[in-house]
ZADRENMAR-713294 format. One record per residue (C-alpha): residue number from 1; chain; x, y, z. Coordinates in nm, 4 decimals. Example, Ala and Ser with C-alpha at 12.3 -4.5 7.8 and 13.67 -1.06 7.14 Angstrom:
// residues 2
+-----+-------+----------+----------+----------+
|  nr | kette |        u |        v |        w |
+-----+-------+----------+----------+----------+
|   1 |     A |   1.2300 |  -0.4500 |   0.7800 |
|   2 |     A |   1.3670 |  -0.1060 |   0.7140 |
+-----+-------+----------+----------+----------+
This chain:
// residues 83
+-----+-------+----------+----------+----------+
|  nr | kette |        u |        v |        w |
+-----+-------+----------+----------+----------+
|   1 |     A |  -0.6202 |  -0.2131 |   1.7769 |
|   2 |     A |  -0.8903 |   0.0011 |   1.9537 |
|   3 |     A |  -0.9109 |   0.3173 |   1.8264 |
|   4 |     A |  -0.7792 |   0.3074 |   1.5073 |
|   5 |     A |  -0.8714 |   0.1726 |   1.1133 |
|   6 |     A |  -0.7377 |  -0.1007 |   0.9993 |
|   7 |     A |  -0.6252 |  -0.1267 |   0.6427 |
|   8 |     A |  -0.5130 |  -0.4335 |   0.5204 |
|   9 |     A |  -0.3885 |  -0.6408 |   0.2052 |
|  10 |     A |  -0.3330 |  -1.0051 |   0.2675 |
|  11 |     A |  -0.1167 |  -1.2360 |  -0.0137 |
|  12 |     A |  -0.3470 |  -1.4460 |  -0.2124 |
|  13 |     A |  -0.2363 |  -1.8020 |  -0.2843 |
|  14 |     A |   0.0420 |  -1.8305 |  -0.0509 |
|  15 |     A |   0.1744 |  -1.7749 |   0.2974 |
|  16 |     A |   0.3303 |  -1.4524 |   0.4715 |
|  17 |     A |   0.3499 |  -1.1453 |   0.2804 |
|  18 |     A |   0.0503 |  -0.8821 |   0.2606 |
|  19 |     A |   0.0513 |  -0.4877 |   0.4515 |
|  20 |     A |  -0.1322 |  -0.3140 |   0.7100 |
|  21 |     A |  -0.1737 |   0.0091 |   0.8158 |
|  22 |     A |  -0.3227 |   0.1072 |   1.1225 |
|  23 |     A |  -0.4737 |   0.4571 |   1.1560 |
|  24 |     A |  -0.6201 |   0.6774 |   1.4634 |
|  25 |     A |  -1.0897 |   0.7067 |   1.4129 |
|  26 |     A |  -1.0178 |   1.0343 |   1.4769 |
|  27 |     A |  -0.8468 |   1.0793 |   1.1433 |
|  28 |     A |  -1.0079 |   1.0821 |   0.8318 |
|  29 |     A |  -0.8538 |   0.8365 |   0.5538 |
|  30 |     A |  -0.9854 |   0.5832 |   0.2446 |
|  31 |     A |  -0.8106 |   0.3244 |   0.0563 |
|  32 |     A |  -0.7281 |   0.3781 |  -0.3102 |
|  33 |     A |  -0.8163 |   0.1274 |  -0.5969 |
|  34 |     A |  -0.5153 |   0.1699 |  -0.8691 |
|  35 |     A |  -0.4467 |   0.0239 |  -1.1676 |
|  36 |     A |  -0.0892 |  -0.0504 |  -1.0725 |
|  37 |     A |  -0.1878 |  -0.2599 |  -0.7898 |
|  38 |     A |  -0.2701 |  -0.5372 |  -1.0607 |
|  39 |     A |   0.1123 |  -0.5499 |  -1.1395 |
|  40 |     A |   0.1949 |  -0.6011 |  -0.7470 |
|  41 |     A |  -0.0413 |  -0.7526 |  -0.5924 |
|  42 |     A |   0.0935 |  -0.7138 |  -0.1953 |
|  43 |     A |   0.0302 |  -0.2856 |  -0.2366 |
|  44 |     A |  -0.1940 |  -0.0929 |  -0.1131 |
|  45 |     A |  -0.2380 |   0.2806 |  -0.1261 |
|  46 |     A |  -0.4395 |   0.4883 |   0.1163 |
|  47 |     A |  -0.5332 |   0.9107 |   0.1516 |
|  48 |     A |  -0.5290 |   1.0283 |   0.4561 |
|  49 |     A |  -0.7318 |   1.4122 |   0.4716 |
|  50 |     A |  -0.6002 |   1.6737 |   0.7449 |
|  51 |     A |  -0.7538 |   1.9918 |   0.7444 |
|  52 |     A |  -0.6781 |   2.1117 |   0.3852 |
|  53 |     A |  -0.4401 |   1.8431 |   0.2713 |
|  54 |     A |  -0.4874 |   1.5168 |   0.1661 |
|  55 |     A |  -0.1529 |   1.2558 |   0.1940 |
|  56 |     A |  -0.1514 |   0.9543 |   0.0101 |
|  57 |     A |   0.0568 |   0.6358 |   0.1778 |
|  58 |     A |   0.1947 |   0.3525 |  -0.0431 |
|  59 |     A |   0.2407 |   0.0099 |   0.1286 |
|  60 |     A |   0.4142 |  -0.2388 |  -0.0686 |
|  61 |     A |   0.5212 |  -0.5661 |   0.0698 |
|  62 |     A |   0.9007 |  -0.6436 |  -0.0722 |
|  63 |     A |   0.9816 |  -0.9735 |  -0.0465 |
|  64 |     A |   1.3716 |  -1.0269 |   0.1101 |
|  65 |     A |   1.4192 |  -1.2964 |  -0.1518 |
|  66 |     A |   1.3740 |  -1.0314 |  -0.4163 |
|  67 |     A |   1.6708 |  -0.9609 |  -0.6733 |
|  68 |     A |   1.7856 |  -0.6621 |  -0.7180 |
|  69 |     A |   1.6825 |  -0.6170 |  -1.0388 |
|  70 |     A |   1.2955 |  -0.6943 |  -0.9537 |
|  71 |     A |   1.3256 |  -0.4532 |  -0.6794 |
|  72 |     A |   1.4494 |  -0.2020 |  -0.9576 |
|  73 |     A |   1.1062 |  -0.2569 |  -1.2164 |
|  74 |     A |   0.8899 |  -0.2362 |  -0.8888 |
|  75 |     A |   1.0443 |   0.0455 |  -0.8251 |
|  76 |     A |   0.9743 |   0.1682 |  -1.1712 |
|  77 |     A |   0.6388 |   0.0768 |  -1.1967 |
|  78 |     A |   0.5339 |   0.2885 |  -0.9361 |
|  79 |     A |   0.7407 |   0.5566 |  -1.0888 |
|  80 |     A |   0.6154 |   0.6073 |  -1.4923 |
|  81 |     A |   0.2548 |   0.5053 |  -1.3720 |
|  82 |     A |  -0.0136 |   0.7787 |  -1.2460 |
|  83 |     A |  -0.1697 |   0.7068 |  -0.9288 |
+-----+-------+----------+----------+----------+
């Protein structure tokens, strides 16, 4: 996409799956390297800086086939763990 970073996590191993995030040159923003992302490996966590603040996005890729109660621990995970 012109104008804009890409940021992307592809699914290792097998098909479909992965995020991207697409975000404007203009606007400062790195990708994150977290500990958590070894216990889901379709996340990806980016900071984007504006002016004095500094937002960080969490992408994580949730599979429709996914019980409920997997959702739930995900869920948790990124809960009880620092960033």
């Amino acid at each position: 996409m012109t104008g804009h970073v890409m940021f992307r996590k592809d699914r290792l191993g097998r098909r479909g799956g992965g995020v991207i995030l697409y975000i404007k040159e203009s606007i400062q923003a790195y990708e994150m390297k977290l500990i958590i992302e070894a216990e889901c490996e379709e996340a990806m966590w980016c900071n984007i800086v504006t002016g004095n603040s500094t937002l960080t996005v969490g992408l994580v890729y949730r599979s429709p086939n996914i019980s409920i109660e997997e959702n739930g621990q995900r869920r948790n995970t990124y809960r009880r763990k620092p960033l």
